[in-house]
N, C-alpha and C positions, 0 to 999 in steps of 0.2 A: 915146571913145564914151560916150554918156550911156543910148541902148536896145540892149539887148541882147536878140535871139532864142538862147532855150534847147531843145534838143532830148535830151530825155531815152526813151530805146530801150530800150522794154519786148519781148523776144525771147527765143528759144529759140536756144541752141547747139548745133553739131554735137556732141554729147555725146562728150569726151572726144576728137576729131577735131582738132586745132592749125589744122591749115590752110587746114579747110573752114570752120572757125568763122573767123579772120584774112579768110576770101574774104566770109563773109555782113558783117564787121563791115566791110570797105570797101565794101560795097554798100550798107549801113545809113547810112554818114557819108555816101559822093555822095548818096540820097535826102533824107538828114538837109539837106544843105547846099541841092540844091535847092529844101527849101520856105524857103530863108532863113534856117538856123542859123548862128550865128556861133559857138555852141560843142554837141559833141555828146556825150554821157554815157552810158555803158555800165554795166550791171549789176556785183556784185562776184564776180571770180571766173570772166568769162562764156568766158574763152578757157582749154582749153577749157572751161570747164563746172564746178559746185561741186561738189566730191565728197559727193553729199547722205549714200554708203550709210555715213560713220562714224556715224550717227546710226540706222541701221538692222540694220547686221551686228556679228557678234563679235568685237571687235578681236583681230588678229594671226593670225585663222585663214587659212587658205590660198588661200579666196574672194577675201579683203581684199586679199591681197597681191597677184592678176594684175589686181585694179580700180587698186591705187597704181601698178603699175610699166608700166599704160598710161597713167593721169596722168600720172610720171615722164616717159615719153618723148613723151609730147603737150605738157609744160610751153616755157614761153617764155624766150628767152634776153635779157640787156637790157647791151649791144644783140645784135643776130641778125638771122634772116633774116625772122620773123613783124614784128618791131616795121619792119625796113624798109619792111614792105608795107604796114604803117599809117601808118608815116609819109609816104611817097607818096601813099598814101590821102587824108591830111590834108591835105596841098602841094594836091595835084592840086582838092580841094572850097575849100581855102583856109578853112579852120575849124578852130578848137583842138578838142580832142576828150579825155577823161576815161575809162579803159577800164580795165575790172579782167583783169587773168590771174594765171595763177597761173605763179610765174615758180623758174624752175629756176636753182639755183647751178650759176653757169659751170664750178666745180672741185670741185664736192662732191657730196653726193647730198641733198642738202635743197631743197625747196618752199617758196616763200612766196607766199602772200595777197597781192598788190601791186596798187595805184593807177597807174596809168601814165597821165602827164600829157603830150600832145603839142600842138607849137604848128603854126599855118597853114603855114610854113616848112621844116616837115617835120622840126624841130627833136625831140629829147627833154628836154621843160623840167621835168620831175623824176619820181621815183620814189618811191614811198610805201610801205613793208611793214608790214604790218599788225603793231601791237605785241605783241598778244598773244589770239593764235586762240582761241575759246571751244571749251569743252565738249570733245567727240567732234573738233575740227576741231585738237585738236594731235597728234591722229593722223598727219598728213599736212601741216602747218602745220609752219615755224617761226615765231621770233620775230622780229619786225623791231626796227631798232632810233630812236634819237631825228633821225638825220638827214633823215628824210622828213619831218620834221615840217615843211614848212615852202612859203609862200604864195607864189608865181610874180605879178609883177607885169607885166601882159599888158594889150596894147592894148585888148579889151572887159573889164578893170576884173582886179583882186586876187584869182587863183582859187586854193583851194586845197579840202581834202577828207578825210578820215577814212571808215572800212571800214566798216558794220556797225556792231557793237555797240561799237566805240571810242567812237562816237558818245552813248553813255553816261556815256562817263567824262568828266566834269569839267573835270581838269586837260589831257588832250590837245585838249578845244574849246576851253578858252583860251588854249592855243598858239598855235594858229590866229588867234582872234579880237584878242589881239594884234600880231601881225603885222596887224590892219585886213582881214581876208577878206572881200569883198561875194561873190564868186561862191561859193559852199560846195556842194560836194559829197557827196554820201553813197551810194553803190551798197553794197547791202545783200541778203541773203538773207530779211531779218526778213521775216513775213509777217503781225504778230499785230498787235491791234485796237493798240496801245499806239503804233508804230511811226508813223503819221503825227500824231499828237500830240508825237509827239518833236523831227519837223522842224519842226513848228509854235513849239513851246521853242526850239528855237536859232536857228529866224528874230529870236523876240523879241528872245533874249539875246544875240543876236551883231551884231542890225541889218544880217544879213546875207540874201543870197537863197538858198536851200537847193534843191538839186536831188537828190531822191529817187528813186533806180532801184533796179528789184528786176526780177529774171527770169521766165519763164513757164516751165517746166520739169514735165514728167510721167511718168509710169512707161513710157510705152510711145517715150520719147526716147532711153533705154536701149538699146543695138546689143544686140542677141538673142546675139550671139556671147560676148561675158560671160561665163565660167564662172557657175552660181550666180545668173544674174540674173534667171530666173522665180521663186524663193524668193525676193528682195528687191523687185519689183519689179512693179506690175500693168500696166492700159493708160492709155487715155484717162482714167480717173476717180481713179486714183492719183496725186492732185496732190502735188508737191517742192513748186513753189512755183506761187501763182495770181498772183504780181503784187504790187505794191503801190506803182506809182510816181505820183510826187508832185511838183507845184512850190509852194513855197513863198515869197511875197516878204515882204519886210524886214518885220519886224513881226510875222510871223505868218499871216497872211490867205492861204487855198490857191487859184493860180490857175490851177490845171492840173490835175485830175485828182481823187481815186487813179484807176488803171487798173486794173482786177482781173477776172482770169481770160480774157482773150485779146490778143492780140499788140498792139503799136501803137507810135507814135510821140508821146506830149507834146510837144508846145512850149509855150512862155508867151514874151511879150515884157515884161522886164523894165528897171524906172528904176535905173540904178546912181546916180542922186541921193538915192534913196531910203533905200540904205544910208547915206548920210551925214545925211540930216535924222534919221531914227530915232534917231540917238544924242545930238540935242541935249538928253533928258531923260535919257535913259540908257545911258551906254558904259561896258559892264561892264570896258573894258583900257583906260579914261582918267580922266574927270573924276569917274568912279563906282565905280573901284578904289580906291579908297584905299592906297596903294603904301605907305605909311609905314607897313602896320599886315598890309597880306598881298602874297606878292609871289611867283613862280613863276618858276621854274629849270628851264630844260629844257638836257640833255644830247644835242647834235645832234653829238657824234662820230661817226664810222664806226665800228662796229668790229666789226672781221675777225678770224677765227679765229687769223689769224696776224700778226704784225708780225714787222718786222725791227726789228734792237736801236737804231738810231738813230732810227726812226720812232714809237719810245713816248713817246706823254705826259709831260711833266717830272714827273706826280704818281703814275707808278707806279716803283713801289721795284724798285731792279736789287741782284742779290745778287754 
């Protein structure tokens, strides 16, 4: 494929609800697919929902804790019973699709930030956890580690993606950018003026196409039942977040949007030739790296809490 229809899904989640949010997100991809998406892009975080109140309440008080342990039991399993429903979601529209949850350790009690990447096929072509949760968000955040890093070569072109504020960091966009990413994702909570000037930088520097989702999320999205949620939490006018999604093509140049402050669907149709002409002046992971003089190492192990003794690394020391 050379044009590619993008569809990036500016929405509200069932707040904290797993399965009514997994029901809105396969209604969002059949409509998405409908108008002609061949890939569909979900907010970070959106199933269920970003846990906005570490950024509002006192951590560890007793409020926090019945807000985390309906997270906990709303969070998603990979694989499970939410990702099969999107994955038939996916099959069924026949579109790759790009969707953030927050995703629960199968064996433990930890949460991560995760990118979930699904193909037409109803496939899981990879999994992304967020490296390192900012601020108030390692409350409820782990750390992911270097194996998600890494760019799915997919029949509408090279798609891969980074969370948020990763999207800052330097060395994890040229992960990506070397590995050749044209479709680039980014689902994001950011909401500040700074954030689509961002995607607009990594369209330049990566000559790649950027797809910017961010959620619509408000005080009154809040279930009333919440211990503590009228002292956190207002109505209609107490915006989490107003939006801020974004298509970006190669280069730079914004051809979709922003979207800010009510619900929608972006599309842009995009030239994946475009990624490749862009870089005949400048490829920042080729003719324009200079590899002889700086050169980047990324560690895409797994690593699990536990191993077994035959399964470690030749370079960790056994006593």
């Amino acid at each position: 494929m050379t044009q590619v229809r993008v569809a990036a899904v500016q929405e509200t989640p069932v707040f904290l609800d797993r399965d009514a949010t997994v029901g809105k997100v396969c209604d969002l991809i059949a409509a998405a697919a409908a108008d002609g998406a061949n890939l569909v892009v979900f907010p970070e975080a959106f199933v269920p929902g970003y846990p906005d109140w570490v950024w509002r309440v006192r951590p560890w008080a007793d409020g926090p804790s019945e807000w985390y342990r309906r997270l906990f039991a709303n969070s998603v399993t990979v694989p499970g019973p939410a990702v099969d429903r999107m994955c038939a979601a996916a099959r069924s529209a026949d579109v790759h699709v790009a969707v953030g949850i927050n995703e629960r350790d199968e064996v433990g009690g930890t949460i991560y930030n995760t990118l979930l990447l699904l193909g037409p096929d109803g496939s899981v072509l990879g999994r992304h956890r967020k490296l390192m949760p900012t601020g108030g968000e390692r409350l409820v955040w782990g750390m992911g580690d270097g194996s998600g890093l890494t760019v799915h070569d997919t029949p509408i072109g090279r798609l891969g993606g980074l969370i948020c504020w990763e999207n800052y960091m330097p060395l994890a966009r040229a992960a990506l950018y070397g590995q050749g990413v044209q479709l680039y994702v980014a689902p994001t909570w950011d909401n500040s003026d700074e954030w689509v000037p961002t995607l607009r930088h990594i369209a330049k520097e990566g000559g790649c196409h950027v797809i910017g989702v961010t959620p619509l999320l408000r005080g009154s999205d809040v279930p009333a039942d919440i211990p503590g949620r009228d002292h956190v939490y207002g109505g209609d006018d107490d915006w989490m977040s107003r939006g801020n999604t974004t298509i970006v093509s190669a280069g730079g140049s914004i051809v979709a949007g922003p979207l800010i402050g009510e619900a929608g669907i972006v599309t842009a149709d995009l030239d994946l030739d475009a990624t490749v002409t862009q870089k005949r002046m400048f490829d920042c992971s080729g003719h324009y790296a200079r590899s002889d003089v700086l050169r980047l190492v990324v560690d895409r192990r797994v690593k699990p809490p536990l191993a077994a003794m035959p399964d470690l690394p030749d370079d960790v020391g056994r006593f």
